[in-house]
C-alpha positions in Angstrom: 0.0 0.0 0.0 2.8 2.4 1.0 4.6 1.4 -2.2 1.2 2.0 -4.4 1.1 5.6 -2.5 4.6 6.6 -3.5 3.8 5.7 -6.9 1.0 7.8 -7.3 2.5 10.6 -5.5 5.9 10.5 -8.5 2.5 10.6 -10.7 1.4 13.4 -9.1 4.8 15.1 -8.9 5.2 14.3 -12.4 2.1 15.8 -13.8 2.4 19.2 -11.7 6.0 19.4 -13.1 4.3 18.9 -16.4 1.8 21.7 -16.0 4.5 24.0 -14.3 6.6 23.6 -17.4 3.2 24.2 -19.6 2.6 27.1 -17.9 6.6 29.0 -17.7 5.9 28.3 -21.6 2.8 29.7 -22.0 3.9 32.7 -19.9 7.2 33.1 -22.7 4.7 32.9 -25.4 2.9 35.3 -23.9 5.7 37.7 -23.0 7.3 36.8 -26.6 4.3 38.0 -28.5 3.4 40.7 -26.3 6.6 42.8 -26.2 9.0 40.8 -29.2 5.9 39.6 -31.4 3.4 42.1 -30.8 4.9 45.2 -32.9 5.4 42.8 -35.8 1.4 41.4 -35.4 0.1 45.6 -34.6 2.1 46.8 -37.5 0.8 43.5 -39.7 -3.1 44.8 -38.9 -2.4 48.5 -38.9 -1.3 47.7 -42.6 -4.3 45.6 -43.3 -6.6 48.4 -41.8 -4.7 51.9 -41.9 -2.7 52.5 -45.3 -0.3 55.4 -46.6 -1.6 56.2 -50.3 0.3 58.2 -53.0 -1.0 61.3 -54.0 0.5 62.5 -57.4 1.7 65.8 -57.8 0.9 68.1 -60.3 3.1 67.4 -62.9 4.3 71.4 -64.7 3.0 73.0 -67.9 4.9 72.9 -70.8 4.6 76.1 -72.8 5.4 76.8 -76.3 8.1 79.9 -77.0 5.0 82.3 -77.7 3.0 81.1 -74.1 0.6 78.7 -75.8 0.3 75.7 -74.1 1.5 72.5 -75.3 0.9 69.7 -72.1 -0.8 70.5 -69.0 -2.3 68.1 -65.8 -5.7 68.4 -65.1 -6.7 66.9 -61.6 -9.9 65.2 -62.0 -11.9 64.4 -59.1 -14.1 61.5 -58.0 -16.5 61.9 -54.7 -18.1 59.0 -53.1 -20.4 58.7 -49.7 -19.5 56.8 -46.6 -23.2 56.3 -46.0 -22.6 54.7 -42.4 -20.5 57.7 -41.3 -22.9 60.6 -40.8 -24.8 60.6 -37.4 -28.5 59.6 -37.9 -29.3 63.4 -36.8 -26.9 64.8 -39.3 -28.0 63.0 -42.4 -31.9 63.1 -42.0 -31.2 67.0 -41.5 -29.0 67.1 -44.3 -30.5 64.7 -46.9 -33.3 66.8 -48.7 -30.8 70.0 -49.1 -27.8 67.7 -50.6 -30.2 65.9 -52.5 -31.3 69.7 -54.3 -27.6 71.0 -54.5 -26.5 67.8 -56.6 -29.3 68.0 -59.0 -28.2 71.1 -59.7 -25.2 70.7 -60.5 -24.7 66.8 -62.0 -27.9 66.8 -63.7 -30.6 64.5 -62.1 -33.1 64.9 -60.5 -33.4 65.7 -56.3 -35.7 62.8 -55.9 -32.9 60.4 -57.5 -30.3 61.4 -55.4 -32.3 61.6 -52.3 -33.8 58.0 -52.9 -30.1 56.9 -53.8 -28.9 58.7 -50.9 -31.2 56.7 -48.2 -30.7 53.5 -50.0 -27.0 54.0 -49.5 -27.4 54.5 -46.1 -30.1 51.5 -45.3 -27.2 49.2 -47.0 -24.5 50.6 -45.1 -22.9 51.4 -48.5 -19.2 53.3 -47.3 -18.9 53.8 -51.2 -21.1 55.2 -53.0 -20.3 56.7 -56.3 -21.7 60.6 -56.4 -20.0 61.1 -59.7 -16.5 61.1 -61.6 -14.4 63.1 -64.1 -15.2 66.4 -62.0 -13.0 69.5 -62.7 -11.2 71.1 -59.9 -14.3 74.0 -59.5 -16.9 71.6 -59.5 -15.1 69.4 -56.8 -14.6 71.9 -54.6 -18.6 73.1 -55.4 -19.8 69.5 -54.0 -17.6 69.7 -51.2 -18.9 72.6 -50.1 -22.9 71.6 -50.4 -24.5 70.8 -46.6 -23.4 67.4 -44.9 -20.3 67.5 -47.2 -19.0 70.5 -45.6 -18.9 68.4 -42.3 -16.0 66.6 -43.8 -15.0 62.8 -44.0 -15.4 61.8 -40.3 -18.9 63.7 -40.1 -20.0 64.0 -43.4 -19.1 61.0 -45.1 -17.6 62.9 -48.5 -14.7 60.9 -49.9 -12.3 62.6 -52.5 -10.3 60.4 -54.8 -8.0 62.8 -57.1 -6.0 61.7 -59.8 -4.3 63.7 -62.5 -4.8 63.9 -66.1 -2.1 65.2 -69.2 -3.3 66.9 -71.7 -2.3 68.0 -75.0 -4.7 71.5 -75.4 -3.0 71.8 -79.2 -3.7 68.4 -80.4 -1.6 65.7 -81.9 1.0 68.7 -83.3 4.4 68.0 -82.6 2.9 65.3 -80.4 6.3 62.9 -80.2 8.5 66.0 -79.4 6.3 67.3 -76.8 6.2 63.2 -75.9 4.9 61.5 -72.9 6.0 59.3 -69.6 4.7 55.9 -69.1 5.1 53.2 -67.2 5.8 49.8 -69.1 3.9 46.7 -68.4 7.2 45.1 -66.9 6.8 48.0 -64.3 9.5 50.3 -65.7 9.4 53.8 -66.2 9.7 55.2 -70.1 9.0 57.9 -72.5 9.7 60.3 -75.4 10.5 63.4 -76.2 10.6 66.8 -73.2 7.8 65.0 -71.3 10.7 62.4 -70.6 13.9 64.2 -71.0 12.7 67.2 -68.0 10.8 64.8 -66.2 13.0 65.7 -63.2 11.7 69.6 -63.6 8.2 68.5 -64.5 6.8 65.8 -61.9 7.3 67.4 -58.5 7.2 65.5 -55.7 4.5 63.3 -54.7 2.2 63.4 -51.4 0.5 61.4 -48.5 -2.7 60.8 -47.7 -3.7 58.0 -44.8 -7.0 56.2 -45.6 -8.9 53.2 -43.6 -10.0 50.1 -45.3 -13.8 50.4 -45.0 -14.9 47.4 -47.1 -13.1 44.8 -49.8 -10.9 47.0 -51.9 -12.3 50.1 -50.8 -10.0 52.7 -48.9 -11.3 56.6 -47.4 -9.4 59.1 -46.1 -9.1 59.2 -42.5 -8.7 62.8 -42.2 -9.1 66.3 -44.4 -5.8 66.8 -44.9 -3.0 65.2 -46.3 0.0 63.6 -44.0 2.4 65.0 -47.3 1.1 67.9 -49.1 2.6 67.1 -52.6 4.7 69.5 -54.6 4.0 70.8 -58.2 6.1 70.2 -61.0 7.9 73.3 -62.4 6.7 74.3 -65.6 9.5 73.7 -69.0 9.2 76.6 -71.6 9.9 75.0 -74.8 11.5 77.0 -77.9 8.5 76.1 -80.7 6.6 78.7 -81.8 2.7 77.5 -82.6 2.3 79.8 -85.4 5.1 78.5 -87.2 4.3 74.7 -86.0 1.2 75.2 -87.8 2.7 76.1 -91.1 4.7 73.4 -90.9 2.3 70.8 -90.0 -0.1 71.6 -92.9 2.9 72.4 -95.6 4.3 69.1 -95.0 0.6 67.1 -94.3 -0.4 68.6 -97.5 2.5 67.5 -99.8 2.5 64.0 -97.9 -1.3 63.6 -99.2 -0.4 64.9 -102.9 2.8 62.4 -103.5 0.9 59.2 -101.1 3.8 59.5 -99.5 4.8 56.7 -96.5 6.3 59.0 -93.9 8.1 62.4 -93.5 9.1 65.0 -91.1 9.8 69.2 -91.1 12.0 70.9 -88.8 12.6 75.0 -88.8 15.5 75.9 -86.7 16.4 80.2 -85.5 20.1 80.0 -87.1 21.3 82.4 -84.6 20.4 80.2 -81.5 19.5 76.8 -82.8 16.2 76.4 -81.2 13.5 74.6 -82.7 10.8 76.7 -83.6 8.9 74.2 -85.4 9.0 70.4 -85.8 6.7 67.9 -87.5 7.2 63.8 -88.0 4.4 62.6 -89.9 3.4 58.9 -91.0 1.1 57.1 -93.2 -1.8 55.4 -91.6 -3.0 52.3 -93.0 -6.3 54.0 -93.6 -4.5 57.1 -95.8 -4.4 59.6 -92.6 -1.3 61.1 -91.3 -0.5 61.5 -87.6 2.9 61.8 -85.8 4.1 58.2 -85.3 8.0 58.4 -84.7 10.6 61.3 -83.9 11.9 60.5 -87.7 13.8 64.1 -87.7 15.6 62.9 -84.8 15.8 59.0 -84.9 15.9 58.0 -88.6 19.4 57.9 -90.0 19.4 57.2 -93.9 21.6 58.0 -96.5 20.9 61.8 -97.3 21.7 62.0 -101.3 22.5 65.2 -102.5 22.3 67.6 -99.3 25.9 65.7 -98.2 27.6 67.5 -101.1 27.7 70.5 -99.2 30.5 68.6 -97.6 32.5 67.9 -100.5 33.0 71.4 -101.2 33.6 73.0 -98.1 36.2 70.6 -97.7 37.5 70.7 -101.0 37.6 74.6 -100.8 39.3 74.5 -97.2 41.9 72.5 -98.2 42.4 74.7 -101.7 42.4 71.9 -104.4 40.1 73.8 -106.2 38.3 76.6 -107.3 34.9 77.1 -107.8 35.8 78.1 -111.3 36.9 74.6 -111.9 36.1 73.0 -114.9 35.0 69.4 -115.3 33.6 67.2 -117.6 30.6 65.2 -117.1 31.1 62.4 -119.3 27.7 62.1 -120.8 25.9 62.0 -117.4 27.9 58.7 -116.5 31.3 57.8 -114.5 32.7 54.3 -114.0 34.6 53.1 -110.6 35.7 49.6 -109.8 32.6 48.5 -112.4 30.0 51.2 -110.4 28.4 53.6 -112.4 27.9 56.9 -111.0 25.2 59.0 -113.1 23.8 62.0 -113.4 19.8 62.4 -113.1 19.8 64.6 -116.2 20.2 62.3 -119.1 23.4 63.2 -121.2 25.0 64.7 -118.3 25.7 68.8 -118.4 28.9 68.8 -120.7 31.8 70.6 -119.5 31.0 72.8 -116.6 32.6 74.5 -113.2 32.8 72.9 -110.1 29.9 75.4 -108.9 27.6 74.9 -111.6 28.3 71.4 -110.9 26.7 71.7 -107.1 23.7 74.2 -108.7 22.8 71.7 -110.7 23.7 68.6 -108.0 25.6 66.5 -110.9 26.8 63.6 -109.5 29.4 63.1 -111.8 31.3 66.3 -111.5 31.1 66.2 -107.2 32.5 62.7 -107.4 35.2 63.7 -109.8 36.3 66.9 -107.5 36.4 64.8 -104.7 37.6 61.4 -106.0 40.5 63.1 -108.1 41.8 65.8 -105.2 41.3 62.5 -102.6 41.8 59.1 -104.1 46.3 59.3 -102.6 45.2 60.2 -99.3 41.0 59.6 -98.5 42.1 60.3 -94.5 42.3 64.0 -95.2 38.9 64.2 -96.9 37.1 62.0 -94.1 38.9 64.0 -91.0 37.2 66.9 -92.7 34.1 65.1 -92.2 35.0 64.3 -89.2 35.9 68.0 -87.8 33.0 69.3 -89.3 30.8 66.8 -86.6 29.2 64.5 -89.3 30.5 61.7 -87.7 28.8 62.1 -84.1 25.2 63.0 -82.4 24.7 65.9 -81.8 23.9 65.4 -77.9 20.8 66.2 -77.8 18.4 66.5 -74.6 15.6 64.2 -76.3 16.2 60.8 -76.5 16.6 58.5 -79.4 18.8 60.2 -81.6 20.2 58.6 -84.9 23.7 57.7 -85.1 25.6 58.9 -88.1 27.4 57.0 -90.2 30.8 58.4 -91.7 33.1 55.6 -93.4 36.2 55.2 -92.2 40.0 54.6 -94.5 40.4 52.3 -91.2 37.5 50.1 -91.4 37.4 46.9 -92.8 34.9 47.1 -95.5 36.4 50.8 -97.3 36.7 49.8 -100.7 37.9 51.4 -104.0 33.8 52.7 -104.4 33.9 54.0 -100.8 35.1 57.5 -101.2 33.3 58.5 -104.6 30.1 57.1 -103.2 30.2 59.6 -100.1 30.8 62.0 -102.4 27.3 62.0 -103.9 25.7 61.1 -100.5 25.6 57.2 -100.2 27.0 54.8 -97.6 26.9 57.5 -95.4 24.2 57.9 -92.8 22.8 60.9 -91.0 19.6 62.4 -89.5 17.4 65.1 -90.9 18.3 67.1 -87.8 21.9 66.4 -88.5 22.0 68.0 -91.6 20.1 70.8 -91.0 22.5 71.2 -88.1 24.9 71.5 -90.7 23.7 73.7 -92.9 22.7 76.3 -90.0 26.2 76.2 -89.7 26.9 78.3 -93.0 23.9 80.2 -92.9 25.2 81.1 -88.9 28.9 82.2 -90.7 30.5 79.2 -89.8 28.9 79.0 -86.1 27.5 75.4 -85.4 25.3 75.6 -82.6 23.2 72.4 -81.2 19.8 71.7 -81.6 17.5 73.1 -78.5 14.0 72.6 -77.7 13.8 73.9 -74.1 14.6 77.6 -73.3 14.1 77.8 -69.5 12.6 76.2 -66.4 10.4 78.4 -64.2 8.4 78.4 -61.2 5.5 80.7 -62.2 7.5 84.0 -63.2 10.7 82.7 -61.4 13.5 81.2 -63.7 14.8 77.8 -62.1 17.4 77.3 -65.0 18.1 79.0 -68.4 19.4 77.0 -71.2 21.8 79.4 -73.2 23.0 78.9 -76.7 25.3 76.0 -77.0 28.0 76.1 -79.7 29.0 72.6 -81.1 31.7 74.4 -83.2 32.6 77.9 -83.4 33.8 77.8 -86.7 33.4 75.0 -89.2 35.4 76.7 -91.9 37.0 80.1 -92.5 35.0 82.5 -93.7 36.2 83.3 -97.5 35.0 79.4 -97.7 31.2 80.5 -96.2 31.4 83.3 -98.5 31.4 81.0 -101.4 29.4 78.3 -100.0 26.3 81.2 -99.3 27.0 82.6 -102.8 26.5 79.1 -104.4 23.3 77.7 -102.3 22.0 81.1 -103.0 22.3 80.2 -107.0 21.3 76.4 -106.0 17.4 78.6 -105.7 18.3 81.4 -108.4 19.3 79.2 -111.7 20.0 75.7 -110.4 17.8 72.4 -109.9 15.5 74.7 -106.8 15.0 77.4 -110.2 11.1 76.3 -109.0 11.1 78.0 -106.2 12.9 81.1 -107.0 10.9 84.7 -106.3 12.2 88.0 -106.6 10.8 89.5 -103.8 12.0 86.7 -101.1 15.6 85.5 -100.8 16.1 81.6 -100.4 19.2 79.6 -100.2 19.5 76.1 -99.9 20.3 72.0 -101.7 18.0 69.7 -103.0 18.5 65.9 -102.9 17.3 62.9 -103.9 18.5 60.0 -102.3 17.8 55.8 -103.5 17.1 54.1 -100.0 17.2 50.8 -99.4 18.8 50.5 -103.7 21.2 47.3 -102.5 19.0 45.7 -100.9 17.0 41.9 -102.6 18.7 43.1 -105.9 17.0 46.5 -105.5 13.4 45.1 -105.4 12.7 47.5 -102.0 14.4 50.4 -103.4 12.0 53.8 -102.9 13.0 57.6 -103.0 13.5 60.0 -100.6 13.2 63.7 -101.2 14.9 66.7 -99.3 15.3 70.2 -99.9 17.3 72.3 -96.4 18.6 75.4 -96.8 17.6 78.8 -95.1 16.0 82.3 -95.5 16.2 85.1 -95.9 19.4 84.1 -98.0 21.0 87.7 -97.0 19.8 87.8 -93.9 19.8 84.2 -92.6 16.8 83.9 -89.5 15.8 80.4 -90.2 17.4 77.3 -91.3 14.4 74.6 -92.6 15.1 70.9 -93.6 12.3 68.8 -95.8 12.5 65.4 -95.8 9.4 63.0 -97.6 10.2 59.4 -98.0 8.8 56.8 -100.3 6.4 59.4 -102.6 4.2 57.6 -105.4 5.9 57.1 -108.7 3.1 57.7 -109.9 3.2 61.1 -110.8 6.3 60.5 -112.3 8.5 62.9 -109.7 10.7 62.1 -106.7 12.6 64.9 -107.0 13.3 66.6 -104.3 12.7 69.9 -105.5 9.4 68.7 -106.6 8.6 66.9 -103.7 9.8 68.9 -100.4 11.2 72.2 -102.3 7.9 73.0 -102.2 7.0 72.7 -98.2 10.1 74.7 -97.3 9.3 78.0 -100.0 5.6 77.8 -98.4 7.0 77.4 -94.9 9.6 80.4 -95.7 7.0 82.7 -97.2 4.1 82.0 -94.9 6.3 83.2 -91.9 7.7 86.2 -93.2 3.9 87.6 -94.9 1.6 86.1 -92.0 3.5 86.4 -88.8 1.6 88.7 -86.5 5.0 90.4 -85.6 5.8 91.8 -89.2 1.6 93.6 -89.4 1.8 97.1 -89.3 0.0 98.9 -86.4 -2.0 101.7 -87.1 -3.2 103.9 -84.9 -0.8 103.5 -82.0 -1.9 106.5 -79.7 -5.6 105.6 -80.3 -7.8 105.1 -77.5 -9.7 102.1 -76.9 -12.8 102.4 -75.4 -13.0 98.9 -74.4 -9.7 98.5 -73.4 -10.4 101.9 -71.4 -12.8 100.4 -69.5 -11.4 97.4 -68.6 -8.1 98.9 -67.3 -10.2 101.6 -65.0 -12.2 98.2 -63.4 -9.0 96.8 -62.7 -7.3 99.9 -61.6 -10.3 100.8 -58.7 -9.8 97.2 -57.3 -6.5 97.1 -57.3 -6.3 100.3 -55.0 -9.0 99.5 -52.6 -7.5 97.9 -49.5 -9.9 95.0 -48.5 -9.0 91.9 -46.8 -11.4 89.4 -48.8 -10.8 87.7 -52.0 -12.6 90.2 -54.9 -15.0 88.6 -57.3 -12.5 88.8 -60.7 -15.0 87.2 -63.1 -15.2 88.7 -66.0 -11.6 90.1 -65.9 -9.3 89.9 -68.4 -6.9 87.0 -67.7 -3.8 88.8 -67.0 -5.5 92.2 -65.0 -7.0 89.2 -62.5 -3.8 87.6 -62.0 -2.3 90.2 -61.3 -4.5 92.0 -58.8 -4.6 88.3 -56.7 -0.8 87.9 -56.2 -0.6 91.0 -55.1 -3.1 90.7 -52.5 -0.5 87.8 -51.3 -2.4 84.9 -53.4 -0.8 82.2 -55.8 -3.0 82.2 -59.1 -3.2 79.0 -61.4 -4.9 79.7 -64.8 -5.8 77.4 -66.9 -7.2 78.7 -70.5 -7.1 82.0 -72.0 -8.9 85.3 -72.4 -11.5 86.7 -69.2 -12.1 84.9 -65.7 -15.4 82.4 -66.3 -14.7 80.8 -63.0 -12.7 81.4 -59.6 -12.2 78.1 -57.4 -12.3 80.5 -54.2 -15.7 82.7 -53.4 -15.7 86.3 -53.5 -16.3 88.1 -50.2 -14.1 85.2 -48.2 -11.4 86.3 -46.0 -7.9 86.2 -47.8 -5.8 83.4 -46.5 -1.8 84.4 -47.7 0.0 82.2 -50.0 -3.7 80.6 -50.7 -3.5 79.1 -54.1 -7.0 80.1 -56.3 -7.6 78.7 -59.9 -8.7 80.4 -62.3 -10.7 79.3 -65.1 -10.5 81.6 -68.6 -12.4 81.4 -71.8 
């Protein structure tokens, strides 16, 4: 018995060890998930519940040289009801007067909203749609209407804001004014200034805190944000819209006449390089054009003609010859290594000077000047290639830039045929911009300056950073060589193969060219044309440089010539800017009063002077008089649109709040 007691007493023993043990572990769980677990478990369902959102900022405005504006965000708004969050006292006071306010405004009628409004809150809807796409005045209108202006934890309004770019002039110059994206593989991309200023244009991004309220559905948990976010600055580009426009329609209309597959305008200020116009237009499968790709930029081909430039400046740099030179033509045809070189005029020109040989862009003779002066030492002809910056981008600030192509005496595959063939413009390659860059060069007295399309950065009317003129070469040749170079493109338009576009009373200057793309390839089955006239204006007074590219026109009007073909764009681009610009009309009347204008400076001028404290009512203001009067009252002022004051986000009468922001919407 004593022996069975002792046994049951080790059980005993045993079992209250057991539970003793049980419990010290229970009580380390415990303390383990209370003070080294817990923070890991509260953080896990403060995620679950309570969540940091992004709030995008603003990205800037870009502008075009002359103010227009080219790319803008628009916020658009969304506002949903928390049904379940107004008190019962709040909402059945509210209802009937919410119910007439949003009829008023989003089109139904009181009854419908009402009825939707107490079906929300009888199925404890937290999300409710009240409607979508709103502009930034009507968001803030709602917002303001009764139970609304209680605010998310009383009122139940959620805001869900997202931001919209916009292109106010259309698909013009669309891929240089370009975009940012995000790729399906999650990586950022884009085209053009939208990507290349990005850094300028997207601000810096706010907070908001929002509670989960439902599956998938998120509210903010307070009025304000936890990170206000920053706006963008805004990038002043250099294109000018009125001469974009010419350019657009002069090369969409001579794209429609020739059926042509793609082709692309660009107008550069010699003085400064920047692009004052620039158009890259493709053929849609249904016959309509529309900017596809950069192809003034990106596309390097073989440029024909327009290279011969080159041959002459070098060959009258290095004094081999004169332009008096005379040279025979052979009957239009010149033999190298078995390759024919011909003229496009059958029968050639006979004997004729090196000059009247570029006027009238003979192959024959250019190949002869260089080939003949070159053959004992090609290096010396290629480094002046080279120095003159053929052989490199230019750097631009857009990306996607074609590389150029300029054979070298060290490669492996120069041949016997590689040095007359540059000579006319083939087995070379080189962009449209490239060229022009080139040409702006002469036209600029030997000053090569690079390609710009941004002028400045600003904050409003502050200047963040000015982009001065950049010079890729300050002089490409001397200038008894420009001299002659001006003198010939000048007679290229006057008596050579541009004849066609020669007026008296408007100087041009300039090369056509006519290049065979794609002629070596499947036994030159894919061979097409591409046409090119650059050159500048006026030819005494060089302000613009213009290139004309237009590939692959119909055959069918028997003419690929680039005189033909894009001469034609760049004299109605030329003329329409120097006899439609609004800067060159003659003002009459000067000292005249305006009695309109009288009027509306003397209504500006009395509220500007009167001292009040409240935000004035400035509709019906012209534009500028109303931004002005509200920053100096201590306000920032965002206008979107142009001409008078339709709409003011903040109402007259309230009390001015400094460094408030108020838009303003013009029309």
């Amino acid at each position: 018995m004593a022996v069975e007691d002792k046994y049951i007493s080790y059980r005993i023993y045993l079992v209250a060890f057991a539970i003793f043990l049980m419990a010290i572990a229970i009580a380390v769980k415990l303390t383990n998930i209370q003070w080294v677990e817990g923070a890991y478990y509260r953080k896990l369902a403060k995620e679950r519940t309570v969540k940091n959102f992004v709030i995008p900022a603003n990205k800037g405005n870009i502008y075009s040289a002359d103010g227009s504006l080219l790319a803008t965000s628009i916020p658009n708004y969304e506002i949903r009801f928390d049904a379940v969050t107004p008190k019962s006292d709040n909402f059945q006071k509210h209802v009937k007067s919410l119910s007439d306010s949003l009829s008023m405004v989003l089109d139904k009628s009181s009854d419908f909203f009402e009825n939707e409004l107490r079906k929300a809150r009888a199925n404890k809807n937290r999300y409710y749609l009240i409607a979508r796409n709103l502009s930034y005045t009507e968001y803030m209108r709602i917002k303001s209407f009764p139970l609304f202006n209680l605010g998310a934890n009383k009122g139940g309004i959620i805001i869900e804001q997202e931001t919209v770019r916009e292109n106010p002039i259309g698909k013009i110059a669309e891929r240089t004014i370009g975009y940012e994206r995000i790729n399906p593989d999650g990586k950022p991309d884009g085209k053009g200034i939208e990507w290349a200023y990005r850094k300028y244009l997207n601000g810096k991004d706010g907070r908001i805190l929002k509670q989960k309220i439902a599956q998938g559905q998120w509210k903010p948990i307070r009025d304000i944000n936890e990170i206000d976010p920053q706006d963008g600055y805004d990038v002043i580009s250099t294109i000018d819209v009125f001469i974009q426009d010419i350019a657009h329609h002069a090369l969409l209309k001579q794209l429609e006449l020739y059926q042509a597959d793609h082709g692309c305008v660009v107008v550069m200020e010699t003085k400064t390089g920047h692009i004052k116009a620039i158009s890259n237009l493709g053929r849609a499968t249904d016959g309509t054009y529309y900017e596809t790709t950069n192809y003034a930029v990106a596309e390097s081909h073989e440029p024909g003609s327009t290279y011969k430039l080159a041959d002459l400046m070098a060959l009258l740099e290095d004094k081999k010859v004169d332009t008096s030179a005379v040279y025979d033509s052979k009957g239009g045809i010149i033999v190298y290594s078995g390759k024919k070189v011909r003229d496009s005029h059958e029968g050639g020109y006979g004997k004729i000077s090196l000059a009247r040989g570029f006027e009238l862009s003979s192959n024959t003779v250019m190949v002869q000047a260089v080939y003949n002066n070159y053959k004992n030492e090609p290096s010396k002809f290629v480094n002046h290639l080279n120095n003159f910056g053929l052989n490199k981008p230019l750097g631009l600030s857009i990306k996607g830039e074609g590389v150029p192509k300029v054979p070298q005496p060290s490669d492996k595959n120069w041949s016997n045929i590689s040095l007359p063939w540059m000579a006319f413009g083939y087995g070379v390659l080189i962009t449209p911009l490239q060229t022009l860059t080139f040409y702006n060069a002469v036209a600029n007295n030997g000053e090569m300056v690079k390609p710009q399309f941004v002028s400045e950065i600003k904050e409003w009317n502050r200047t963040i950073k000015k982009y001065d003129k950049e010079v890729l070469n300050p002089k490409v040749c001397s200038q008894e060589t420009i001299l002659k170079l001006k003198a010939i493109l000048q007679n290229v338009v006057k008596k050579g193969t541009a004849s066609k576009l020669y007026s008296k009373d408007f100087s041009m200057a300039g090369k056509t060219g006519t290049a065979a793309v794609n002629y070596a390839k499947d036994g030159g089955s894919g061979k097409y044309y591409a046409s090119s006239f650059v050159g500048y204006f006026p030819a005494d007074h060089p302000k613009y440089s213009c290139i004309v590219v237009v590939h692959k026109p119909s055959t069918a009007l028997n003419n690929y010539y680039g005189a033909d073909v894009a001469g034609p764009v760049f004299k109605r681009i030329a003329q329409k800017i120097f006899t439609d610009a609004p800067s060159t009309n003659e003002i009459k009347n000067l000292n005249g009063k305006i009695i309109k204008q009288e009027n509306s400076y003397n209504v500006y001028f009395e509220k500007s002077h009167k001292r009040t404290q409240s935000i004035p009512n400035v509709k019906g203001m012209p534009g500028m008089d109303a931004i002005a009067l509200l920053e100096n009252l201590g306000m920032k002022v965002k206008a979107i649109g142009v001409g008078k004051v339709k709409k003011q986000s903040l109402q007259a009468g309230k009390n001015i709040v400094k460094n408030s922001t108020i838009s303003l919407e013009l029309s």
